[in-house]
N, C-alpha and C positions, 0 to 999 in steps of 0.2 A: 843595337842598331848603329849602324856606321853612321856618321854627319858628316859635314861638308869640308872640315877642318880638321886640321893633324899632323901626323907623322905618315907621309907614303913609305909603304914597307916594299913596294917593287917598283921600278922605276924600268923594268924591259921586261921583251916578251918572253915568256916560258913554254915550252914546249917538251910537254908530258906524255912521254910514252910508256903504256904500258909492258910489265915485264914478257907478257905472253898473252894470247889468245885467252879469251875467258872460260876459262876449268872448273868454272859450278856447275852444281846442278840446277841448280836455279839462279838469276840475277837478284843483285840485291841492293836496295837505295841506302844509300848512309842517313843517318838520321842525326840532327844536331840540337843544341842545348839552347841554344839564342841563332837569333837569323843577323847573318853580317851584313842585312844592307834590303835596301828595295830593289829589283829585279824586273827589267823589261825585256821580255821574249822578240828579236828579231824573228818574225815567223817564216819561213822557208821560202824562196821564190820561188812563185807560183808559174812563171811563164815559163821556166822547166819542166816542173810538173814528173820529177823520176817517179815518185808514187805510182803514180797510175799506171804503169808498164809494169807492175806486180800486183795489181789491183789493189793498194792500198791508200788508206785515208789521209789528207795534210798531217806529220807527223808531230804540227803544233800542239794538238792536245796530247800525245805522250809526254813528248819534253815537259808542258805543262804540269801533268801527272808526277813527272818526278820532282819537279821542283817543289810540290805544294806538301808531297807527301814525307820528304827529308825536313822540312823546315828551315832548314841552310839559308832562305830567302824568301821575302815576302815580297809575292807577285804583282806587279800594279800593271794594269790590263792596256795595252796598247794598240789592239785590235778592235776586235766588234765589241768590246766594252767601251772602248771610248768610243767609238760610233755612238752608240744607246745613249753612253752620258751628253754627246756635243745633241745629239735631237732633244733630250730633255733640259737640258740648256738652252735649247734654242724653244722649246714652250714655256722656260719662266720668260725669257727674254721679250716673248710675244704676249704674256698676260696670261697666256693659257691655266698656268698652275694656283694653286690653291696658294692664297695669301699666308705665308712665310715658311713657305717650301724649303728656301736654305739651299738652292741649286743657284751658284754662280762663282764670280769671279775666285782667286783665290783659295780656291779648295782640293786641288788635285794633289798628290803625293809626289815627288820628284823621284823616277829612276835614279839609285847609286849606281846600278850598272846594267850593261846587255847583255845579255848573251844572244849570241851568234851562233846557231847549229848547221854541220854542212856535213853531206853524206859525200868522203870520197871516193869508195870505191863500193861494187855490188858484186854479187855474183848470182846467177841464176843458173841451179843443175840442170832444168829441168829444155833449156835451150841452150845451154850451150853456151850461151852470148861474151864479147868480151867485158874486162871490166869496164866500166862507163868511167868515165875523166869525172875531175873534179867537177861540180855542181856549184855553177856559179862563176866558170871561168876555165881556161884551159891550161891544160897542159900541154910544154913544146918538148921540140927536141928530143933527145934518143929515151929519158925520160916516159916522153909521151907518144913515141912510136911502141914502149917496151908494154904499156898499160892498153892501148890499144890492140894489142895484135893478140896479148896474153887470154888464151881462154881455158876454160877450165870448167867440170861438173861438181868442184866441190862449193857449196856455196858458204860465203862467206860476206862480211860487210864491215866497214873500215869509218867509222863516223869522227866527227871534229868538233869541241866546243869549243868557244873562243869566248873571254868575259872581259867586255870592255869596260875602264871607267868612264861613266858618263858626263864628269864633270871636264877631266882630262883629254880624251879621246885615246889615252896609252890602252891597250892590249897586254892587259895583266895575266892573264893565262889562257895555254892553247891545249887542252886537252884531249887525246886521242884514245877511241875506245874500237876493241875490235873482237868480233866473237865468229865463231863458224856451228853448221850445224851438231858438228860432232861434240860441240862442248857442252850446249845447253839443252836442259828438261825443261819441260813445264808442267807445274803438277795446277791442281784446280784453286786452290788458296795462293795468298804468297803476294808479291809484286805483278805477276800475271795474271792472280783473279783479276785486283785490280786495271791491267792492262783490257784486261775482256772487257771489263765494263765501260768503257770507253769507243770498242769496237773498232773496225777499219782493215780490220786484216790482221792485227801487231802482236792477238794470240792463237790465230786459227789456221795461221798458213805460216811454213817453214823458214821463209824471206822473212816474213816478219816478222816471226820469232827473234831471227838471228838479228835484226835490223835494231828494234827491241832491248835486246842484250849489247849490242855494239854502244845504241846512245845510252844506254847504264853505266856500262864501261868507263865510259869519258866522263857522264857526271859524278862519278866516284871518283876519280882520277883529280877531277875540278873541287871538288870539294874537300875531298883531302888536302890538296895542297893549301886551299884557302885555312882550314883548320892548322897548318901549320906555322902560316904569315900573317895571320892576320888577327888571330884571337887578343882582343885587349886595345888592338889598334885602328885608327882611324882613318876614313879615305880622303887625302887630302888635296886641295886642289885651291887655286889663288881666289881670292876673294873675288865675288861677285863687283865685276862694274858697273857703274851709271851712265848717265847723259844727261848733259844739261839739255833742259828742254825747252826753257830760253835765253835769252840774252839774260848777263846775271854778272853776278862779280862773287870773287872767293875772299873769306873776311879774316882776320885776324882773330878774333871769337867767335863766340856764337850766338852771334847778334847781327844788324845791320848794319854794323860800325862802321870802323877804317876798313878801307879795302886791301887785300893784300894783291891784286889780280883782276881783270877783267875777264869775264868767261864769256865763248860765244857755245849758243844753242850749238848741240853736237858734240862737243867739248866734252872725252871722255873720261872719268873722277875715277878713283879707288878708295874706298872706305880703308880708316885706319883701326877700326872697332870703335872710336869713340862718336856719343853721341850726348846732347845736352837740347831735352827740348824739341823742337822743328827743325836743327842744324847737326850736320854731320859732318865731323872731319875728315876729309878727302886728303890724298894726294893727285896732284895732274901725272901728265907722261916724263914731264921733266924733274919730278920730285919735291917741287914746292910743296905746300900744308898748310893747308887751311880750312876754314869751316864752310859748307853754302844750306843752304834750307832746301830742306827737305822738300816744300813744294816747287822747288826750280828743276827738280831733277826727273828722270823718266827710267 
């Protein structure tokens, strides 16, 4: 499991292109040994909505589906699971629940990362259509005159996964996966039974098929690279701040002693790792050091 502290192993964004179009006969999820981190699905925007123009379902639960079934990452739910959890939260809160339910503050998991999934480009044989611009933003310029006007009967689809740190906000890897009908089977077993059981379109119709194998593509793509950077090492990102949460003073121990410092409420601290007690050694913004209690701080 990755923690909050370490050595960063990528410090810019990666952009992983596959060497070709996907030439299986069937897709297939990488499977891992240990999971590098907890993992929060950005789920697709919805006020788009490409889906539905192929009759198919939010592609939330595929992406889901892969992530759960490689292991690579263990999923902590930031959709209608957290909905469930904040209303059962909000009946211990109300007395509703059975006396020592163990639903409240301090118990949630922290995402190490996002990921980001974005479908750039579709194709549909079956109209003709052009490819559709990026989801979620546009394309200009001669670029995006050449994507719009481009039509074609062979279909195809060109998907994006992006995996941010969540501590950092850097954009540690951009992964692109890309399949057409000609490349992929589906037989009844495999990653596709699974894909069936989930439903939405993503093993019974040709787009989706192909849609399917495209977000494969990129999470293979994504988790390889992770298996290559990141095995042994840790995601790292600067110490959690505080705030004083009131007027206080910063001491020379850890105690209420000599003051080193006046603090006003607001006054934002940096732990040093050391702690002795109720007192934690901070540093301010200007580098001083010293200790304040633990109950002054927010």
């Amino acid at each position: 499991m990755l923690t909050k502290t370490g050595t960063l192993a990528i410090a810019a964004i990666l952009l992983i292109n596959p060497t070709s179009a996907v030439s299986v006969d069937e897709p297939a999820i990488p499977h891992c040994g240990q999971s590098y981190g907890t993992l929060a699905l950005r789920e697709p925007q919805t006020q788009y909505y490409w889906w539905r123009e192929y009759d198919l379902a939010n592609p939330e639960a595929l992406i889901k589906l892969y992530v759960n079934q490689s292991g690579c990452f263990t999923m902590v739910d930031r959709g209608e699971g957290l909905e469930m959890r904040q209303d059962e939260r909000g009946l211990a809160d109300s007395g509703e629940l059975q006396v020592d339910s163990n639903i409240g503050k301090g118990q949630m998991t922290a995402a190490d990362f996002f990921l980001i999934p974005n479908l750039v480009a579709k194709d549909s044989d079956a109209s003709g259509k052009g490819i559709a611009g990026v989801i979620g933003g546009k394309v200009g310029g001669e670029l995006g005159g050449l994507l719009g006007g481009l039509k074609t009967k062979k279909l195809e689809a060109d998907s994006i996964l992006t995996l941010v740190n969540a501590r950092t906000g850097v954009q540690e890897v951009t992964a692109r996966g890309t399949a057409e009908h000609t490349d992929i089977s589906f037989g009844a077993g495999g990653l596709l039974g699974a894909v069936a059981a989930i439903g939405g379109g993503y093993s019974d119709t040709e787009i989706g098929r192909v849609i399917s194998a495209a977000f494969a593509e990129a999470y293979t793509q994504l988790v390889a690279h992770v298996q290559q950077t990141r095995t042994g090492l840790e995601v790292s990102a600067p110490t959690e701040a505080y705030s004083m949460a009131v007027d206080s003073e910063m001491y020379t121990s850890p105690s209420r002693g000599d003051a080193v410092r006046k603090m006003r409420a607001g006054t934002a601290v940096y732990p040093t790792g050391k702690r002795e007690g109720a007192f934690l050694e901070v540093k301010d913004k200007f580098g001083t050091t010293g200790w304040v209690s633990v109950e002054d701080l927010e």
